[in-house]
VMD Tcl script that draws the C-alpha trace (Angstrom):
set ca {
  {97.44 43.93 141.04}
  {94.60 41.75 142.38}
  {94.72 41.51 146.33}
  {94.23 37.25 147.32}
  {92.37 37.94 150.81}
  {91.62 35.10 153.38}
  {89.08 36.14 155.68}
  {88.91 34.15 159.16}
  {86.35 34.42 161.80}
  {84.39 32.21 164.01}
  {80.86 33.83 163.17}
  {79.78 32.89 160.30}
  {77.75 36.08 160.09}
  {80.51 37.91 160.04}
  {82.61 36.34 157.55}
  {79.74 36.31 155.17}
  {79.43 40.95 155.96}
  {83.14 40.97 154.96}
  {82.79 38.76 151.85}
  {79.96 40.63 150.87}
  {81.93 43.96 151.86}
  {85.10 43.25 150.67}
  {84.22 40.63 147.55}
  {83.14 43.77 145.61}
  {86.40 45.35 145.59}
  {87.80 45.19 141.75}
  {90.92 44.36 143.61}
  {90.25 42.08 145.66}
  {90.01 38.25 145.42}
  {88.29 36.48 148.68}
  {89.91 33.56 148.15}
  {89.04 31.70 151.09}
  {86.70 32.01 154.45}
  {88.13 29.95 157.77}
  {86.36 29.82 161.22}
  {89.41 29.34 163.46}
  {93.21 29.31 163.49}
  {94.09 26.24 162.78}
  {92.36 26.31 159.42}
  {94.21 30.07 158.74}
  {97.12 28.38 158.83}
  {96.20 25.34 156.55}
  {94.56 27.51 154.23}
  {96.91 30.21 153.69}
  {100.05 27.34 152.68}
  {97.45 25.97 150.65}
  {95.91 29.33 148.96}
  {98.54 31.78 149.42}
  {96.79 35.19 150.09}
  {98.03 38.22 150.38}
  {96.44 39.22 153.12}
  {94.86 37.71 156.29}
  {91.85 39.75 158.04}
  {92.13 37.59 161.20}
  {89.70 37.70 164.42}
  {91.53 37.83 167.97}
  {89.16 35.45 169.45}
  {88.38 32.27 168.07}
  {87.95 28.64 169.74}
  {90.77 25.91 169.33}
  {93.30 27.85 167.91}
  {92.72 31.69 168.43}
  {94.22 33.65 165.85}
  {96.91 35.37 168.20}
  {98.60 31.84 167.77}
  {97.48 31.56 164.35}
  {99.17 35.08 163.42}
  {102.50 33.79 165.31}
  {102.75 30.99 163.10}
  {101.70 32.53 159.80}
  {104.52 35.58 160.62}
  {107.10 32.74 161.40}
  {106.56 31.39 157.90}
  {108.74 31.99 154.70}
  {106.76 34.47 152.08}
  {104.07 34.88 155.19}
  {101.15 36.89 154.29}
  {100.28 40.14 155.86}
  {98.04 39.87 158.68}
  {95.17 42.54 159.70}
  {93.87 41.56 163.05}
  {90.08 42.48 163.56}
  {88.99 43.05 167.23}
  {86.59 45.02 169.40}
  {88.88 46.51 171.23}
  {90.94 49.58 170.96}
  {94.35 48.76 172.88}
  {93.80 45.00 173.99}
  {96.66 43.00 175.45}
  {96.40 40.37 172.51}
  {96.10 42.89 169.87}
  {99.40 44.15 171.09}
  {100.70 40.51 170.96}
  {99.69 40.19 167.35}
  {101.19 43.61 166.57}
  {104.48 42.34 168.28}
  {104.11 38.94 166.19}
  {104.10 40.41 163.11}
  {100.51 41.55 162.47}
  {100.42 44.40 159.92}
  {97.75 46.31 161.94}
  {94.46 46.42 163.38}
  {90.96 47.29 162.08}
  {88.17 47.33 164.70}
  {84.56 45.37 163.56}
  {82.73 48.03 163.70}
  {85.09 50.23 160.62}
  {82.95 51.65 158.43}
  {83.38 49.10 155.03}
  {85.41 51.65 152.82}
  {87.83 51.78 155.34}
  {88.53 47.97 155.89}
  {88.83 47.66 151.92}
  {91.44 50.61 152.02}
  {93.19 48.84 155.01}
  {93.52 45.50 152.84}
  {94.85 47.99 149.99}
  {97.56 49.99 152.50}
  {98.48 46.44 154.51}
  {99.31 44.88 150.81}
  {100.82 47.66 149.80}
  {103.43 47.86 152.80}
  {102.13 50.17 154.93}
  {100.84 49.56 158.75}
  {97.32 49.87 159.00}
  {97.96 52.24 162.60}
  {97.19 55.79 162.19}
  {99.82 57.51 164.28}
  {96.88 58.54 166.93}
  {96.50 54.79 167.25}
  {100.33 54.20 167.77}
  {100.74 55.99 170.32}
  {97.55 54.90 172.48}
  {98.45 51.40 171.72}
  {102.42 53.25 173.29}
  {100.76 54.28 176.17}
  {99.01 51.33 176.88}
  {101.50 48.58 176.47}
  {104.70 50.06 177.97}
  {104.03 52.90 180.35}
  {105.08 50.36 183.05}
  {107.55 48.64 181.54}
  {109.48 46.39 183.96}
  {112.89 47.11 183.69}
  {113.78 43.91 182.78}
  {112.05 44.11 179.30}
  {113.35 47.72 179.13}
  {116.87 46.05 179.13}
  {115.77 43.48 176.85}
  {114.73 46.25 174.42}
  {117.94 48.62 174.53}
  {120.15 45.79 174.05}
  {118.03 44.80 170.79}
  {118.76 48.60 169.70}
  {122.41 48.68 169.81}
  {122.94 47.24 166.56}
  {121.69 50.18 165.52}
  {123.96 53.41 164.46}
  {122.91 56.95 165.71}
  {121.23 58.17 162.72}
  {118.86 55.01 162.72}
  {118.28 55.26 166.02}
  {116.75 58.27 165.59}
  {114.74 57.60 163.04}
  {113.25 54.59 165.27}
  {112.56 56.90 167.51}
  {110.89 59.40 165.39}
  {108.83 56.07 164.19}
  {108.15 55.20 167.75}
  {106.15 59.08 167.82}
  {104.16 57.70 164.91}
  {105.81 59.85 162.96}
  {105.81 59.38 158.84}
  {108.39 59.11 157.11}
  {107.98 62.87 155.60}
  {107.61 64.12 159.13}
  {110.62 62.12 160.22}
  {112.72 63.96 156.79}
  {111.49 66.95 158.14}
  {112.58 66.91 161.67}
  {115.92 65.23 160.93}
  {116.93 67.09 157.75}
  {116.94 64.17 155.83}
  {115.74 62.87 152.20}
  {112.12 60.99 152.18}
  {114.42 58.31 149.69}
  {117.35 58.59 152.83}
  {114.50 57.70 155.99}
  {113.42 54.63 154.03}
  {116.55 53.41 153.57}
  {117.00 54.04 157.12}
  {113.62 52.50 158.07}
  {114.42 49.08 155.95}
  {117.94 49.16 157.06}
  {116.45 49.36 161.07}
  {114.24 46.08 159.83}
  {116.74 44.30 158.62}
  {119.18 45.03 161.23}
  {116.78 44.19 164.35}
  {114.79 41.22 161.90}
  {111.31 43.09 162.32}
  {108.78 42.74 160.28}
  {107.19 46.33 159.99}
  {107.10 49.89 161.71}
  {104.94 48.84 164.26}
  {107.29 46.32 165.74}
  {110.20 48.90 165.69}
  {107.50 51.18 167.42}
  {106.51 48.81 170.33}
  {110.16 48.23 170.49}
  {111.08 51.78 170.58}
  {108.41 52.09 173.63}
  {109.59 48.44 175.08}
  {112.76 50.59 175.48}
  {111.81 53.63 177.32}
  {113.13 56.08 174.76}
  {110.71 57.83 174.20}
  {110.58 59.62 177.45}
  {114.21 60.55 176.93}
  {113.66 62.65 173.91}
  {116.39 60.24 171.90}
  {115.19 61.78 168.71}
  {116.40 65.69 169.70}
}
mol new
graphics top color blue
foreach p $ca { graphics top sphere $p radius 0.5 }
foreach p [lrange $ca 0 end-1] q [lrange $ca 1 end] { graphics top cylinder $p $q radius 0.2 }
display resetview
């Protein structure tokens, strides 16, 4: 399958590294270049890609915004945010919007084209070291209101799932969370879609942050 990548960034110089990087992918089709939010949005009804490799900070309509509206759409592409930083607040707010994952600018180029693969394949592009730094950072001081917020999202959820969104809170993989729980691989994704579907997330990183948001994962809910 051919990968339809938009690429959107407000340096031109940069756009033009990832073309070159990524345009020589068998794989992958650049199928568009935009220097803002506001033309990710138009050009991803009018081009749908696959995947968006979006910059955090852009003028007029930074791509924070832009990923919130793309996520909010019917059949929305997957969105890789590209930033400088590590654990910044409005990577987090991407990640909570919807974004598939991060991939900082300076990733070596073999690694961004495998993180346009894994992101259109389904999978996060957060290695579970990442998860939980991005954990620590975002939710260690949780006010308690959110904390409410965030249980009362997870009681839709049955006891068995819950741990499993726990588990996936750890950054743990799916064979890791079989492992732990004595379950089936086939049995923890039905678990993890089920968990998606139940709490209308779009991926493991939301049911992470949520997880965090939550507070359970100083309890030890997954023992």
């Amino acid at each position: 399958m051919t990968i339809r990548l938009l690429i959107v960034d407000d340096d031109p110089l940069v756009r033009a590294g990832l073309t070159f990087m990524l345009g020589g992918a068998e794989d992958i089709e650049i199928v568009g270049e935009g220097a803002d939010g506001a033309e990710a949005v138009e050009l991803a009804e009018r081009l749908r890609p696959d995947v968006v490799l979006m910059d955090v900070r852009m003028p007029r309509v930074d791509g924070l915004t832009a990923t919130e509206r793309l996520r909010a759409r019917p059949d929305a592409p997957e969105v890789v945010v590209l930033t400088t930083f590590h654990a910044d607040e409005q990577v987090l707010r991407a990640l909570r919007a919807g974004a598939a994952g991060f991939v900082l600018k300076d990733t070596a180029p073999a690694e961004i084209v495998a993180a346009v693969r894994r992101v259109a394949g389904g999978e996060p592009v957060l290695s579970p070291a990442v998860t939980r730094r991005l954990m620590t950072h975002v939710a260690n001081s949780a006010p308690d209101e959110r904390r409410g917020r965030a249980r009362a999202r997870l009681n839709p959820l049955a006891e068995r799932e819950l741990a499993v969104a726990v588990a996936v809170g750890r950054g743990h993989s799916n064979a890791e969370i079989a492992a732990g729980l004595y379950l089936s691989v086939p049995t923890v994704k039905t678990h993890v879609s089920r968990i998606l579907a139940k709490l209308g997330l779009n991926n493991r990183v939301q049911i992470a942050l949520l997880v965090h948001d939550a507070g359970l994962l100083d309890e030890g809910a997954a023992s």
